[in-house]
N, C-alpha and C positions, 0 to 999 in steps of 0.2 A: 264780785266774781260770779261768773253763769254757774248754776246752781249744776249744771251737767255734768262738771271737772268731778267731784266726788261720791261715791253713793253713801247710802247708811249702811253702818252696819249696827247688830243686836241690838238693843231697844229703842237707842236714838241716832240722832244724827249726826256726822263725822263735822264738826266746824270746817270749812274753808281752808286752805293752806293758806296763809298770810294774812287770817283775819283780823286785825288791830280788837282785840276784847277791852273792852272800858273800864272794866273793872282791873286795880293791882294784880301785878303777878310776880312771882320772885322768878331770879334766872331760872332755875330749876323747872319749876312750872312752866315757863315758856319752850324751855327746852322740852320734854316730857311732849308737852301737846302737841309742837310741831313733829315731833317723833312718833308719836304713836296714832297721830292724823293719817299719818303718809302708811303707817304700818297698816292700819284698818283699811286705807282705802286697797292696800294690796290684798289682804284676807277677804277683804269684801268681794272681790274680784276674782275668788275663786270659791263657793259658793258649794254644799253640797252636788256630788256628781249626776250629770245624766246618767239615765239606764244604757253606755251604751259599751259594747264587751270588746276587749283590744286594746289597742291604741301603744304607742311607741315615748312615750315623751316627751316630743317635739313639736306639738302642738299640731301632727296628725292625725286621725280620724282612720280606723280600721279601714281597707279597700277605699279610701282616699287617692285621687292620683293627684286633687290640690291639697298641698297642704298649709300653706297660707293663701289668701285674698285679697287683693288690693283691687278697690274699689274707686273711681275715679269718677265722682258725681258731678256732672256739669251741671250745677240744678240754674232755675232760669228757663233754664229749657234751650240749647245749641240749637241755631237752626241748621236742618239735616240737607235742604238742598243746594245751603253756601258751603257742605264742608264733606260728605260722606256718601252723599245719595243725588249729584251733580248731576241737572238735567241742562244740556247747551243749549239744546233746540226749542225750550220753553217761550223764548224770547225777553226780553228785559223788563216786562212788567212781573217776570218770576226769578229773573236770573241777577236784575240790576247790572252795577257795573262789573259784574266776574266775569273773569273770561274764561276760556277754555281749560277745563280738567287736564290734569296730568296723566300721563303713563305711571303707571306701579311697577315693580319688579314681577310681577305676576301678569302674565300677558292676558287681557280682558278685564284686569280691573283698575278703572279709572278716580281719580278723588280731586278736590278741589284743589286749586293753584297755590292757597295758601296754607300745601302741606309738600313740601315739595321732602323733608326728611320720615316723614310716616310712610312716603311714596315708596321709599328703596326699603323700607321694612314689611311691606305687606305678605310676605310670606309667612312672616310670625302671628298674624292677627286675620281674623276674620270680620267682615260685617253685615251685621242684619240690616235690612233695609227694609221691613216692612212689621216694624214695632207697632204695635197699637193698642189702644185701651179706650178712646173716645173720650177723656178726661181732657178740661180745658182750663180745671182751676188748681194753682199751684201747689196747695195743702193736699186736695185730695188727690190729687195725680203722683205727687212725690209719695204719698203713703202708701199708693196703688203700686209703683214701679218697686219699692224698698218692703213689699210685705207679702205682694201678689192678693190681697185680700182686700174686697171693698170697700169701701168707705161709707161709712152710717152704717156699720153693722155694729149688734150690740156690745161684741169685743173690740179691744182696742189691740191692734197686734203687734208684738214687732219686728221691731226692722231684723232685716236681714243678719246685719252685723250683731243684734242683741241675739239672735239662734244660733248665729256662730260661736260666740260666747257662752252659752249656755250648752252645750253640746260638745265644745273641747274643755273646760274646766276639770275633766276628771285627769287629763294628759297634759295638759300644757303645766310644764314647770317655770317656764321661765319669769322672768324679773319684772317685764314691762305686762303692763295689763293685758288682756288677750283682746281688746276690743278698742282701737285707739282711731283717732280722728284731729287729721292737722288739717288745718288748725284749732280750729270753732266749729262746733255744731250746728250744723243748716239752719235747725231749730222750724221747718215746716211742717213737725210733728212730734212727738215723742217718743222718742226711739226705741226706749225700754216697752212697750207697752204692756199690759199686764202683769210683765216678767218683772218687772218692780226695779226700784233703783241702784242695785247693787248692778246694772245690764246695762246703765247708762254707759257709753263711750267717756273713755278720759282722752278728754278735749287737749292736747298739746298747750295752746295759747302762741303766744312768739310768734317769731319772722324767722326760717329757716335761712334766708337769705341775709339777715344780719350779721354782723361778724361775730357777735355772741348768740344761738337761737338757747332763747329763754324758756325754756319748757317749764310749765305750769306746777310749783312746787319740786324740779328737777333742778335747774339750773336757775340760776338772776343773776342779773348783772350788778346787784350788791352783794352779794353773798359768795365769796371766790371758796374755792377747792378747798384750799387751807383753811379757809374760815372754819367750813363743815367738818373740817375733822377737828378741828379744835374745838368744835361744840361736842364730838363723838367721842374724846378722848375724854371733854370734864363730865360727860352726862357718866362715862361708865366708872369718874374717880367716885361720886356725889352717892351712885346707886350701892349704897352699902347691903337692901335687902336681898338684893337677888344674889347676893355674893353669902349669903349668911342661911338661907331659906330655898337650896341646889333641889332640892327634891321636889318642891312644889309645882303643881301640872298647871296652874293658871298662868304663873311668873315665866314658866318654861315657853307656853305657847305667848306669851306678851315677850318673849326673848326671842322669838321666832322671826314674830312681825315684827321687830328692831331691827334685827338681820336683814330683812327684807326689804325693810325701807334705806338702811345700808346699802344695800346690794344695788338699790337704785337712784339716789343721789349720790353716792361716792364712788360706787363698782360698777358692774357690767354695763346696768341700765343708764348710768352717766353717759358711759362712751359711748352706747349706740347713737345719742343723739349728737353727737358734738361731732358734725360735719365737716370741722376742718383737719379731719383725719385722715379726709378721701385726698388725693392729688388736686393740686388746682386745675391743670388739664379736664380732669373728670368733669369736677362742678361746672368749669365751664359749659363742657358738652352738655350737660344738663339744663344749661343756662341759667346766669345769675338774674334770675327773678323767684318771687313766691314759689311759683307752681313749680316751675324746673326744680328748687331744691326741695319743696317738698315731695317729687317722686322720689329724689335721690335718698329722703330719709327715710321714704317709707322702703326702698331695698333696703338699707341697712336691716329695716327692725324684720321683713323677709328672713333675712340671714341670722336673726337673733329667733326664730321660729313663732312669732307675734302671726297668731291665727287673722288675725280681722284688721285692715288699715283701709280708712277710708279718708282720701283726700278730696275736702269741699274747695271747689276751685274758687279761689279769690275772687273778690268781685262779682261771681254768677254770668249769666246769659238773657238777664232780662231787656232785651234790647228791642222795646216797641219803637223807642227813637232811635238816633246815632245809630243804627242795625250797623251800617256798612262800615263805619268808623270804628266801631267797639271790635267786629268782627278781622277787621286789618289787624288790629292791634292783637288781641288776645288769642286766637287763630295762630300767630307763629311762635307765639309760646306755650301753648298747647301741643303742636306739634312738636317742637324741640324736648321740651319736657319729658312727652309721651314716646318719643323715637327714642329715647335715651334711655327711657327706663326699660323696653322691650330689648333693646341692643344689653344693657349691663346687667340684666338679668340673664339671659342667653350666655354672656362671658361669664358671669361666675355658676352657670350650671344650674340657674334655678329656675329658668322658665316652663320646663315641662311639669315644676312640682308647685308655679305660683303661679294662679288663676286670676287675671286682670281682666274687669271689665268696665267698660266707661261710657255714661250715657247721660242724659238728662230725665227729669220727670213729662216731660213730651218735648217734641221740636217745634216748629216757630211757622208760621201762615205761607206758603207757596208763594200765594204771592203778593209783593209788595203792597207797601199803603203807603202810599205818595201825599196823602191829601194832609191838613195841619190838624191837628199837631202831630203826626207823626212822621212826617217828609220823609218816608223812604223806611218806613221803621215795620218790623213781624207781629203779630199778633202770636198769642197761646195756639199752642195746634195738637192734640193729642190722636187723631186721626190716623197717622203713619210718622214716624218719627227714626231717626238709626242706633244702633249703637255699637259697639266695638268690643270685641274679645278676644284673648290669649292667654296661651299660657295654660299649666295645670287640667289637660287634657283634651283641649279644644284644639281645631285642628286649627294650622293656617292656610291663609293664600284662598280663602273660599268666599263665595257670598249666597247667602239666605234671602230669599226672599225679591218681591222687587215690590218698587210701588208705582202708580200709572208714568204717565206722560209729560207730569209737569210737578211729580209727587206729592197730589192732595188726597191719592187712596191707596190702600193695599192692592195692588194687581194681584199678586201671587202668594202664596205660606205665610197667610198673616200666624206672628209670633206675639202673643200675647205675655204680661209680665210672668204670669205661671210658668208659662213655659220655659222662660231663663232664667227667673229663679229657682224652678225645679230640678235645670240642668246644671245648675251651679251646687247646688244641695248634693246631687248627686255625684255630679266629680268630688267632693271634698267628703265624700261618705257620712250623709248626715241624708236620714232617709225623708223624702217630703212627706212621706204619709203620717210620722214622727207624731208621737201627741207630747201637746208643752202643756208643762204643768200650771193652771190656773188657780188663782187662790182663794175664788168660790166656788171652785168644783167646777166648773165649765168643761162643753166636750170640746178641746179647741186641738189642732193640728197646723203643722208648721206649714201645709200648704193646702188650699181648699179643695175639697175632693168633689166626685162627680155629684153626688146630692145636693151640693152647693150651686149646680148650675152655672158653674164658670168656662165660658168660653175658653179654648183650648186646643193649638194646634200642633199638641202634644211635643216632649221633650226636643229638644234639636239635636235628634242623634243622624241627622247629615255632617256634622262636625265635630262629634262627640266620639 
């Protein structure tokens, strides 16, 4: 198991949820540690509070107007001018076989052919079209876009979702982790970075699109409902001391995180996951594939008030060969997926208070490269790239930015990653200037200030 799924907590480390130990164990014992694995990894996950005053509960953030974030990483790197940032008059050594951009519901903004359902939602979403950062190499690009902080600095920082994490701990009560990621972690850096590993994401695991999605120590396909409580009803025959020894404050908080781990293999956090809850009309809409049903799950855990979900799209967008073939393919399940969860978000009431934004760590060469071995395939392009936002205080039906003529540069408001990380921090009431606690004393700050000398074409308050 990817070392990601759990963090430590107090002096060591939390074994694995289903680690086979070699050494004898009595039922008891087995019971015990799969139980208080799963308990620690939920205590761990909520962590002494940030300094920050307020907050409701729900996994808001004082003057928050997001109060959850779904994050939709194409990492790979989409390319932005087969799908977002469509130039027709480029000619086919930039354009290949696509043809002509669609109409939007928003008059003036045009997107690729192979979005023809994101086309009638563009009112809910905005996009930038003149991303940039100059970064061409996967590791450091994706660290650049998920932290706004550069790479080869003596900090290691983290991602995005590990500041959201760290910043609603002191409010967020719910069941499921505050920081989740379906399925697998990207793993193009380490996400926790200094924040340590109690900040790592819990990795889901599974196939949301299976008819069982096996959530990582949640759900398997050996272990039925019934099972589980049959192991909850002998562990609390067996547990004679805590029935004998009521006043004790260690026993009480190790009764806590029983409950907790309860609460989420048998109770609430069961259900959010188990998608065949929703209508099969829905899922359809959603489409029966990975991505489709992983947006549908990450609205669910929305609704369960889960601060931080990021979904790593299946497969990625590394496409220096097969461009045009990967792009047919993946491209209308992106769209489906992505139309769906902006539409069912919008129906159950939650889009103005859930902040969706979906990009890659850059987009992909202008223009083709026909010669072998890549017959038609993108190169890394970190030079202008797009990406897509809604939701949680971002306006819709707008666009930022533009890039030239055949989109190999910024023409216009280049947005650097500061600047939408910053904007994102700030819709969800979590201040960029913010300083995270280091554990040599370091001066570090959740987003790099003007001394840092980072380029900057300040927050996106055109749609903010």
């Amino acid at each position: 198991m990817n070392s990601h799924y759990l963090p430590e907590i107090g002096m060591g480390a939390v074994p694995p949820l289903g680690l086979r130990l070699s050494l004898p164990q009595s039922r008891r014992d087995a019971l015990r540690l799969g139980l208080f694995s799963l308990g620690g990894m939920l205590s761990a996950c909520r962590p002494k509070p940030a300094a920050v005053a307020g907050g409701d509960g729900k996994g808001g953030l004082p003057g928050a107007k997001a109060r959850s974030i779904i994050q939709v990483f194409l990492w790979g790197g989409m390319s932005h001018i087969d799908t977002w940032d469509p130039k027709p008059d480029a000619g086919r050594d930039y354009n290949g076989p696509i043809g002509a951009p669609l109409a939007t519901n928003v008059d003036g903004i045009r997107i690729s052919q192979w979005f023809p359902k994101l086309a009638q939602q563009a009112d809910k979403y905005s996009l930038i079209r003149s991303m940039t950062h100059r970064i061409n190499g996967h590791e450091t690009a994706a660290y650049m876009v998920q932290t706004a902080h550069t790479p080869g600095e003596r900090l290691a920082y983290p991602s995005v979702g590990a500041v959201f994490s760290y910043f609603n701990n002191e409010y967020y009560k719910g069941v499921i982790p505050p920081y989740v990621v379906l399925t697998r972690p990207q793993g193009r850096f380490s996400e926790e970075g200094f924040l340590g590993p109690r900040y790592k994401p819990f990795a889901t695991g599974g196939d949301p699109n299976s008819a069982r999605f096996e959530v990582e120590g949640i759900i398997s396909k050996n272990i039925s409902d019934a099972r589980q409580q049959a192991r909850r009803d002998l562990l609390s025959k067996l547990n004679t001391m805590s029935r004998s020894l009521t006043n004790n404050a260690v026993l009480a908080a190790a009764g806590e995180a029983k409950q907790q781990a309860y609460d989420l293999i048998l109770g609430e956090g069961r259900k959010v996951f188990d998608l065949n809850k929703e209508k099969p009309a829905l899922r359809d809409r959603y489409g029966r594939h990975t991505f489709g049903q992983d947006c549908l799950a990450a609205r669910r855990m929305v609704e369960a008030g889960v601060p931080y979900i990021v979904i790593n799209y299946p497969g990625g967008w590394d496409t220096h060969s097969n461009h045009f073939q990967t792009m047919g393919r993946q491209c209308p399940q992106l769209d489906q997926g992505l139309a769906a969860l902006l539409e069912d978000l919008k129906d159950h009431g939650l889009l103005d208070s859930t902040l969706v934004w979906c990009c890659g760590e850059f987009g992909r060469g202008p223009k083709v490269d026909w010669q072998p071995p890549w017959n038609g395939g993108r190169n890394h392009y970190g030079a202008v790239f797009s990406a897509l936002v809604a939701g949680g205080g971002f306006k819709g039906g707008q666009i930022v930015g533009e890039s030239d003529a055949r989109a190999q540069e910024v023409k216009d408001r280049p947005v650097y990653p500061v600047d939408l990380l910053g904007s994102i921090y700030r819709l969800a009431g979590i201040d960029p200037a913010a300083p995270l606690p280091h554990p040599m004393g370091a001066n570090a700050h959740v987003l790099p200030g003007p001394a840092e000398n980072v380029k900057s074409g300040g927050f996106l308050k055109e749609i903010m």
